[in-house]
C-alpha positions in Angstrom: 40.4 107.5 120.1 42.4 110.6 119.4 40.8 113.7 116.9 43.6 112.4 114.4 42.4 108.8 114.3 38.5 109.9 114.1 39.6 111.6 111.1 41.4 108.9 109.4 38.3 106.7 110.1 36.4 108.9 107.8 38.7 108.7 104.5 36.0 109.7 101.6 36.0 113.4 103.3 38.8 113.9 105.5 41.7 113.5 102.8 42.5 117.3 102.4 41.3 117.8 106.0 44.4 115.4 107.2 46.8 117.0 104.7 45.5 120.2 106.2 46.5 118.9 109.8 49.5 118.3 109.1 50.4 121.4 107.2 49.5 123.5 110.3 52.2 121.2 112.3 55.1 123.7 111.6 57.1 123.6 115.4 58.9 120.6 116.6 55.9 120.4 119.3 53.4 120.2 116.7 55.0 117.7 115.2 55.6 115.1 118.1 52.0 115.7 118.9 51.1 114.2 115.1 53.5 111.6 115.6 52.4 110.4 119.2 48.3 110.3 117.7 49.7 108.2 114.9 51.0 105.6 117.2 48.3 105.4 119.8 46.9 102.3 119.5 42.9 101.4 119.4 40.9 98.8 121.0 41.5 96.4 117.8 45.5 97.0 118.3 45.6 99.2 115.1 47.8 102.1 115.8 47.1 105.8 114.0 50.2 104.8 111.4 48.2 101.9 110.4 45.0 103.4 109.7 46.5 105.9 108.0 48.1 103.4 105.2 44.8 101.7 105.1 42.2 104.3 104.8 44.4 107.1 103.1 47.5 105.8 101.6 48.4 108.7 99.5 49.1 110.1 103.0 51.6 107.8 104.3 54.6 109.3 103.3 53.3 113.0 104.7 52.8 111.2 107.8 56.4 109.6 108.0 58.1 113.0 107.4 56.9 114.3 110.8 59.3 112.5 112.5 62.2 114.4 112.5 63.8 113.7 115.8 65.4 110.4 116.8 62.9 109.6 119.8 60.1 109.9 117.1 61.4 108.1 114.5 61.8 105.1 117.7 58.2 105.9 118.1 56.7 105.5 114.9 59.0 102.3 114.0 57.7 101.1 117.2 54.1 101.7 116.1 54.9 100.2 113.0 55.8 97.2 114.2 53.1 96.8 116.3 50.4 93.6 116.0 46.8 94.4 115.0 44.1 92.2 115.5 44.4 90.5 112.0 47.8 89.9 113.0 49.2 91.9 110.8 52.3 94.5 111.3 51.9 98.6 109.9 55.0 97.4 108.3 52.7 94.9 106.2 49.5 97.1 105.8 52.0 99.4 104.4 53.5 97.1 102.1 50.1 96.1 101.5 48.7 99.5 100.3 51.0 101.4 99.5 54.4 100.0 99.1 55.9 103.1 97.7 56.5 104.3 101.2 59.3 101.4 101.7 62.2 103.9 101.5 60.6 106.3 104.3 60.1 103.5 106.4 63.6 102.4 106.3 64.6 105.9 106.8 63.4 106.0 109.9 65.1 103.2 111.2 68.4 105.3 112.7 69.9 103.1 115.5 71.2 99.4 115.5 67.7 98.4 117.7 65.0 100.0 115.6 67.1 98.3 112.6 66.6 95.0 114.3 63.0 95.7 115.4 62.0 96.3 111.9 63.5 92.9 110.1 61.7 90.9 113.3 58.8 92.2 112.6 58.5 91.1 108.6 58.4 87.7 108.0 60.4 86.0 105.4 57.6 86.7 102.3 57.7 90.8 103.8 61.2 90.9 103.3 60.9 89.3 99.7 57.9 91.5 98.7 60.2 94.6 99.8 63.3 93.3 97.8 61.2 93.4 95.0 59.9 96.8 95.2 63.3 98.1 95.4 64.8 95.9 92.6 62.1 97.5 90.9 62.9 99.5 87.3 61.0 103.0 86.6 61.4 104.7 83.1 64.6 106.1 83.3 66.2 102.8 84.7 66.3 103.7 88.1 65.7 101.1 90.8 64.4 101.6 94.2 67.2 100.6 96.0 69.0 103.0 94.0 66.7 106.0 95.2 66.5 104.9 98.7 70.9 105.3 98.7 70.5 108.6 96.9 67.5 110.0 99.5 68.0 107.6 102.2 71.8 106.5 102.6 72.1 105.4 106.0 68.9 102.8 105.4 70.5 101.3 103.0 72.2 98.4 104.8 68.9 97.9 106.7 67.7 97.1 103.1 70.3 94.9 101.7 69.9 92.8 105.0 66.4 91.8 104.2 68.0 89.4 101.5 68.8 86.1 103.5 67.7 83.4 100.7 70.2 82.9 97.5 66.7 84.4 95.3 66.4 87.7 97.2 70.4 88.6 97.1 70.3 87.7 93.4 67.4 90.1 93.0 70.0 92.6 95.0 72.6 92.2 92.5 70.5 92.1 89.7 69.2 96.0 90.8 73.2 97.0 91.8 73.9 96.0 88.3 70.8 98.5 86.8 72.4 101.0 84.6 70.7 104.2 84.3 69.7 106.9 81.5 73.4 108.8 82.9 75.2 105.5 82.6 75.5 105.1 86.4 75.0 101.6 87.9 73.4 101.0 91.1 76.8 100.3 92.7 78.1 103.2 91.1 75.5 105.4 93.1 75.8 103.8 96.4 79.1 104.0 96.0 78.7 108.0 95.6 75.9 108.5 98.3 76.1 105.4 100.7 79.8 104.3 101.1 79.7 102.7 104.2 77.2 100.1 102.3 79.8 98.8 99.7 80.8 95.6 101.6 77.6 94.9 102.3 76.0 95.1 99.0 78.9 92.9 97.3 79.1 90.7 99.9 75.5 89.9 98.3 77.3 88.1 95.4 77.9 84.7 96.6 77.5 82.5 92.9 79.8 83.0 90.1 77.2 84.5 88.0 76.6 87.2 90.3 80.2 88.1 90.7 80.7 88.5 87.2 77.5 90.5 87.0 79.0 93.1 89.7 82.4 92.7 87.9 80.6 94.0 84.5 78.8 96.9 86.5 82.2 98.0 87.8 83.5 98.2 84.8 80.2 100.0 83.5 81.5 103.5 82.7 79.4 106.4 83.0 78.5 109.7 81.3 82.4 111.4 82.9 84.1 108.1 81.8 84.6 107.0 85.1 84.5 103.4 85.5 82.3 101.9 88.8 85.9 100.6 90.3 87.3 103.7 89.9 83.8 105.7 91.7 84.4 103.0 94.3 88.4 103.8 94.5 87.7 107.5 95.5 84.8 107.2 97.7 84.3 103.9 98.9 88.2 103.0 99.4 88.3 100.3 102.1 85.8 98.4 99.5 88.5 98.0 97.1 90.0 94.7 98.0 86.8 93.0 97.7 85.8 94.4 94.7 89.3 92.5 93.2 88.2 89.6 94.9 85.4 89.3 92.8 87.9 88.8 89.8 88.1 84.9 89.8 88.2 84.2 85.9 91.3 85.6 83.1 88.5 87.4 81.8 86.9 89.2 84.9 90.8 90.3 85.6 90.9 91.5 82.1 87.5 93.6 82.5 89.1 95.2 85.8 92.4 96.0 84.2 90.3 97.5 81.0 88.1 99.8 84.0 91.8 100.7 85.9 93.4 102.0 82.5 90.0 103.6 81.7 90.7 107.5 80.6 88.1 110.0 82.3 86.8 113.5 80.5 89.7 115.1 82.8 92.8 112.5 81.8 92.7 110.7 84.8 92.5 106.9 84.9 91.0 104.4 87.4 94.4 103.2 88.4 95.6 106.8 89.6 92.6 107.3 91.6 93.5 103.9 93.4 97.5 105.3 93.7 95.4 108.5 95.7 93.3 107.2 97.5 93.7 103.6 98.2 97.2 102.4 99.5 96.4 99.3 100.9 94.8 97.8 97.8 97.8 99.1 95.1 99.7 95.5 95.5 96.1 93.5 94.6 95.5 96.2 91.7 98.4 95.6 89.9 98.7 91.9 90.7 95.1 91.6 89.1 97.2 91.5 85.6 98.0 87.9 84.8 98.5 87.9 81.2 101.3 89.4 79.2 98.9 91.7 77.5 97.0 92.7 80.8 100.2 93.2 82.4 101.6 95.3 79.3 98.5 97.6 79.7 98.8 98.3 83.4 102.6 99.2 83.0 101.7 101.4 80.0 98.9 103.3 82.4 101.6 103.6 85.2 103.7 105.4 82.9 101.1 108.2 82.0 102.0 111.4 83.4 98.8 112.6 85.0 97.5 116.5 85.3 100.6 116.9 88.5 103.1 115.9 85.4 103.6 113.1 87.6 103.8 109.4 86.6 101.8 106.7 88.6 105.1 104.9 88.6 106.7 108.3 90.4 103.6 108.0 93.0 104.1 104.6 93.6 107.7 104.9 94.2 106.9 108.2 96.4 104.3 106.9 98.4 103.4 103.1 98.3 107.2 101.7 97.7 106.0 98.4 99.1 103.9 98.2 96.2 107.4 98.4 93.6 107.8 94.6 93.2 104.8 94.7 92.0 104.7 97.4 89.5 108.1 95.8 88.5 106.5 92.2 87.6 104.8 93.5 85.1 107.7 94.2 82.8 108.2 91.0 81.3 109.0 91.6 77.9 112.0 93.5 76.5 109.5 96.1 75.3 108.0 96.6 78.4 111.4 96.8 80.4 112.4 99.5 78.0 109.4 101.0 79.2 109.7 101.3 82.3 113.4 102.4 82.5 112.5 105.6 79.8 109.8 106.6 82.4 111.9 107.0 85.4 114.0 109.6 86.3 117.7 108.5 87.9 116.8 109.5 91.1 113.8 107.1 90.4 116.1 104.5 90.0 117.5 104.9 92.5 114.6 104.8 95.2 113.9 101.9 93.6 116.8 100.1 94.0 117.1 101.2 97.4 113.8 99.9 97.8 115.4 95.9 96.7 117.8 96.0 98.9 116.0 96.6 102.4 115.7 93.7 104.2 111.9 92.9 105.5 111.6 91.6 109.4 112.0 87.8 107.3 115.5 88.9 106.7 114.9 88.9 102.9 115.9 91.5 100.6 112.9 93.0 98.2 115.3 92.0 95.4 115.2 88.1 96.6 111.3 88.4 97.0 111.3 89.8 93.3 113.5 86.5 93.0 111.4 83.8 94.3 107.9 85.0 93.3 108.4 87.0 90.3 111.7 86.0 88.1 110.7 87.2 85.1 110.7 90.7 86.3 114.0 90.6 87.6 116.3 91.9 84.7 113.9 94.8 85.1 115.0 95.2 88.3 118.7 94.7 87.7 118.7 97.4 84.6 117.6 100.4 86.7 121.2 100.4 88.4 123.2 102.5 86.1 125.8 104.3 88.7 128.3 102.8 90.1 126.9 103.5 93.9 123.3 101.5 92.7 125.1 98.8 91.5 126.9 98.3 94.2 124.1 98.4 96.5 122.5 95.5 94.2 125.6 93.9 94.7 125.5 93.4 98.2 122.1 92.5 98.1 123.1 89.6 96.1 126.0 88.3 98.3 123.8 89.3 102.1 122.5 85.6 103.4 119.2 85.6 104.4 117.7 83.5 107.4 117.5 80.2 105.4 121.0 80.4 105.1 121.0 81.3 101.0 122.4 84.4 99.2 120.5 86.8 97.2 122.7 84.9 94.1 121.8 81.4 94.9 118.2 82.0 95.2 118.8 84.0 91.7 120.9 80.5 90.3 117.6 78.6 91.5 114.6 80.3 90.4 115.6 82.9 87.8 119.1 81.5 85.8 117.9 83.7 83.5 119.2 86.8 85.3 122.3 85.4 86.4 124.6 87.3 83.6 122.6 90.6 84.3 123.2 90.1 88.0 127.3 89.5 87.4 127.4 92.4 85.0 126.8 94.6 87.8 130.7 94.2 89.3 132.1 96.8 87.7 134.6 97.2 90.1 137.1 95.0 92.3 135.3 95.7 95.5 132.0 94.1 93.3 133.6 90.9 92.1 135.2 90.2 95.6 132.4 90.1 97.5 130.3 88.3 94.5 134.0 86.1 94.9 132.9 85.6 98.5 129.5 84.6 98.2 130.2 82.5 95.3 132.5 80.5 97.7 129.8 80.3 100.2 132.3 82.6 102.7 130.2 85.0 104.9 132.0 88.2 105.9 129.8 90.6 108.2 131.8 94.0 107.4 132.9 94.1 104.1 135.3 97.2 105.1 138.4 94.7 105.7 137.9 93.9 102.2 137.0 97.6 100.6 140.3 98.5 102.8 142.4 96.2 101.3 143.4 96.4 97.2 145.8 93.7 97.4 143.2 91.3 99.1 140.8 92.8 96.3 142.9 91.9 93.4 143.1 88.2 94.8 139.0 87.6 94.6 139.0 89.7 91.7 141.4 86.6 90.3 139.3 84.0 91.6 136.0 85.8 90.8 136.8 86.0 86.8 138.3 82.6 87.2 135.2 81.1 88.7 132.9 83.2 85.8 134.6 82.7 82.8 132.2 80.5 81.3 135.0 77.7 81.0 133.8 74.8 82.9 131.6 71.5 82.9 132.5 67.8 83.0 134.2 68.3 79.3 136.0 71.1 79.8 139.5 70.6 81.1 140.1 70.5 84.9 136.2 70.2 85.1 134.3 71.4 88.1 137.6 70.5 90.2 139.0 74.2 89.3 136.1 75.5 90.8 136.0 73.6 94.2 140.0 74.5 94.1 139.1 78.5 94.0 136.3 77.9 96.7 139.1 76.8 98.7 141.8 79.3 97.8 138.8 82.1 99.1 137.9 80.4 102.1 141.6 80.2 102.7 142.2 84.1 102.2 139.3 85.2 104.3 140.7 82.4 107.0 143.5 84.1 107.3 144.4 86.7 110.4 146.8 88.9 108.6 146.2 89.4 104.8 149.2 91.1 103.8 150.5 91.4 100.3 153.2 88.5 101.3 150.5 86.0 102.8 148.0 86.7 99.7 151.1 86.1 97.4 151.7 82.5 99.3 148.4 81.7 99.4 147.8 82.4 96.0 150.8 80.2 94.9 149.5 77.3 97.0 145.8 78.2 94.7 148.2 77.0 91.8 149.6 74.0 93.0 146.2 72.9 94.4 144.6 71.9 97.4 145.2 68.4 98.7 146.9 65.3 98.0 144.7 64.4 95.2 144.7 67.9 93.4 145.6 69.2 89.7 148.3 71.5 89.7 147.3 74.3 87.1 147.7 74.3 83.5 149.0 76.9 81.3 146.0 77.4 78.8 143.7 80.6 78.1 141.4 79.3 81.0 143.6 78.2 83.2 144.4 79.4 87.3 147.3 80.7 86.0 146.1 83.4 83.7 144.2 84.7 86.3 147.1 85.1 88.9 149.3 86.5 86.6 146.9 89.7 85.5 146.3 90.2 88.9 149.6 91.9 89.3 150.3 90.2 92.7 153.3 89.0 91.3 154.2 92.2 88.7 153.2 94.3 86.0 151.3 92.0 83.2 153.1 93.6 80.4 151.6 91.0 77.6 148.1 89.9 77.6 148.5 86.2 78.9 146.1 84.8 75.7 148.9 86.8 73.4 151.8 84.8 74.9 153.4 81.3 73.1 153.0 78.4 74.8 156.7 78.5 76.0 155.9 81.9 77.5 152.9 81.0 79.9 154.8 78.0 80.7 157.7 80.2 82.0 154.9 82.5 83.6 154.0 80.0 85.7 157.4 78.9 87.0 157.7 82.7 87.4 154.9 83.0 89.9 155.5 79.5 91.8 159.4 80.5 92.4 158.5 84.1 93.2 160.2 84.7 96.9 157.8 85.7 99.4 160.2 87.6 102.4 159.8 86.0 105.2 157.7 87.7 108.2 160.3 89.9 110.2 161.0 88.7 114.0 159.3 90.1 116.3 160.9 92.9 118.4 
């Protein structure tokens, strides 16, 4: 038996003498030397560590703090893992006498093995009496588990992975939830000092009641007004998605949303410490409003300008654009539209509707995404095009077909009619309403320069387009839907054709008027009718009168006009 051991063996006088020992132990040397007597093992398989904890448990955490090198820390978990002859572990006699030395033991645990070794060696009741003594609450409402991540970060996961039974990760969840005298929950603080245990420690909550108990602790804000979510956001980021996750009721969500628009002592919100430092989790932060109110207060926090005189919508359109669909689906009332287009900038706008119209590898347009899962936040959308350039972009986005074989306007028809007026208003120019003309018609035209490049060719789907959108038809109204299936065929025709001179536009659009097919309507003369449209296209001359001002007599004679106007005939070839 070593000089240390003897000495432990004699507790009622050696107390200050064994302090004293290791007080002299001021080299590395000295120190391994202490360490190896304390895990020699005796003839009853009770190892210096052990003894110690028994005889003179005030001592044990002295003891512990010798080992300040990796190979000792091996040793002494080693030793205190090691079987004595009442079959008990140091780990236990520990626990046993003095379980205020929990933390240190943990500490010492450093590598994946001595992790290991240390939950084999306690037994199922070891690892709940542990549990408990870190769930435990002190005066000032700190928890052991909370000072082992403050003193001991890296031994907290070896903690949290003693709880295997449903009571013992309750306890867990129970201690993260703790709030202290400074307001900070246990999450909170191993969120600040032990990061890379987050997952772990909410993977812990596996019953509803203990997800809505985290959920309330990360919405606990403390004495800088920082919110737990938002602590998490900046220095746990990769935890973020699973802290949402935890979000399965309206009201849960509504607590989060609440914590994200939470104003801290420096005018910062939760939400703009996500848009900093958490790009991957933006989409689920903002989607975590499901309620017109939730959604209203988001919006509202995105339009803060923070202490860069910066909006979180300017950083979101800067640096997460994938995330704008999103933000967008929140405005879904008039007020909140209005919102959103006073706190954006035109070149704002403009990103943003650049942003609609690229085309993911699914071959779908962000605008017809917007579209299909989002449809009341499309007028949003459509409003931010105020020039003449971003409207035109919109405009193609609407007529491109996507890989199931729709345009951007039928999936609008299908899933948000709503929009459909909004989404027409944007041709404001000839080149816009032909190529709306062409989709309308179900014509697909892979370079819309032979159409830009060609006014008279313009002027024709300009006639069809406002003849196809002027709100005239239905099974009552005159001509019904055949007018319409007669224009789809006058397009298709146009864009047909090889060589779409002025004369061969002019023919074609006199055959538009006649109709198409033995069984067709010729057109009428009234306000709505095919004719109207053909003659203020000018294909035919200058419309000198409004065609609704004319007499009856008048657009009769129009008509004639146009169906005996003398197309030359092509000239021979040379």
């Amino acid at each position: 038996m070593s000089a240390i051991l003897k000495l432990i063996h004699v507790p009622q006088a050696t107390g200050w003498a064994f302090a004293a020992a290791i007080t002299l132990a001021t080299t590395e040397e000295d120190k391994s030397k202490l360490v190896a007597a304390l895990c020699q093992v005796d003839n009853n398989n009770w190892t210096g560590i052990s003894t110690l904890g028994y005889y003179l448990p005030k001592s044990v955490n002295m003891a512990l703090a010798l080992a300040t090198t990796k190979k000792d820390k091996a040793k002494l978990v080693a030793a205190l893992c090691q079987i004595n002859s009442n079959n008990w572990t140091g780990i236990k006699v520990l626990l046993d006498k003095h379980p205020e030395s929990i933390g240190a033991i943990l500490a010492l645990a450093t590598t994946e093995g001595d992790k290991s070794k240390i939950t084999a060696a306690l037994s199922q009741d070891d690892k709940s009496k542990i549990i408990a003594i870190l769930c435990q609450v002190d005066d000032k409402g700190k928890t052991g588990l909370r000072v082992l991540g403050r003193n001991f970060p890296k031994s907290v996961k070896t903690a949290l992975a003693l709880a295997t039974t449903q009571e013992d990760k309750s306890k867990f969840v129970a201690a993260l939830c703790q709030v202290d005298d400074n307001n900070w929950t246990g999450i909170s603080i191993l969120g600040y000092y032990a990061p890379e245990s987050i997952n772990m420690a909410l993977a812990l909550a596996t019953t509803k009641k203990d997800k809505a108990k985290l959920v309330a602790a990360l919405c606990q804000v403390d004495d800088n007004n920082w919110a737990g979510i938002k602590v998490l956001g900046r220095y746990a980021p990769t935890s973020i998605n699973t802290v949402l996750a935890l979000a399965t009721t309206q009201e849960d969500k509504s607590k989060f949303v609440a914590a994200l628009c939470q104003v801290d002592n420096k005018g910062q919100t939760g939400l703009n410490t996500l848009l900093c430092h958490t790009p991957n989790a933006i989409t689920a932060a903002l989607a975590i409003a499901t309620t017109k109110q939730d959604k209203s207060k988001l919006l509202a926090t995105l339009c803060q300008v923070n202490n860069k005189g910066k909006t979180g919508l300017k950083v979101l359109i800067d640096d997460h654009p994938a995330s704008i669909n999103t933000a967008l689906a929140l405005a879904t009332t008039k007020e909140d539209q209005s919102m959103l287009t006073a706190a954006l900038s035109q070149d704002d706008k403009s990103k943003i509707v650049a942003t609609l119209c690229q085309v993911n590898d699914k071959g779908k347009t962000g605008l017809k995404a917007l579209t299909c899962y989002t449809p009341a936040a499309v007028n949003a959308a459509l409003a931010l095009a105020i020039t003449k350039e971003d409207k035109e972009k919109l405009v193609m986005a609407l007529c491109r077909v996507g890989n199931e074989g729709w345009t951007g306007l039928k999936v609008l028809e299908c899933y948000a009619p709503q929009s459909v007026d909004a989404a027409l208003a944007l041709a404001t120019t000839d080149f816009d309403k032909a190529i709306l003309a062409l989709a309308q018609a179900k014509v697909t035209v892979n370079d819309y320069d032979s159409v830009r490049a060609n006014p008279n060719l313009q002027k024709a789907l300009v006639a069809a387009y406002d003849y196809l959108n002027s709100g005239r038809f239905g099974w009552h109204r005159t001509h019904g839907n055949h007018g319409k299936e007669q224009t789809y065929q006058f397009i298709q025709n146009l864009m047909a054709k090889k060589n779409n001179d002025l004369n061969n536009i002019q023919t074609e659009m006199q055959q538009w008027l006649k109709g198409y097919g033995v069984f067709s309507f010729s057109s009428n003369c009234n306000r709505s009718s095919r004719v109207r449209f053909a003659y203020q296209s000018e294909l035919f001359g200058q419309a000198a009168t409004p065609f609704f001002e004319m007499r009856d007599e008048d657009r009769k004679a129009i008509r004639q006009t146009i169906l005996d106007f003398s197309v030359p005939a092509p000239a021979p070839p040379h």
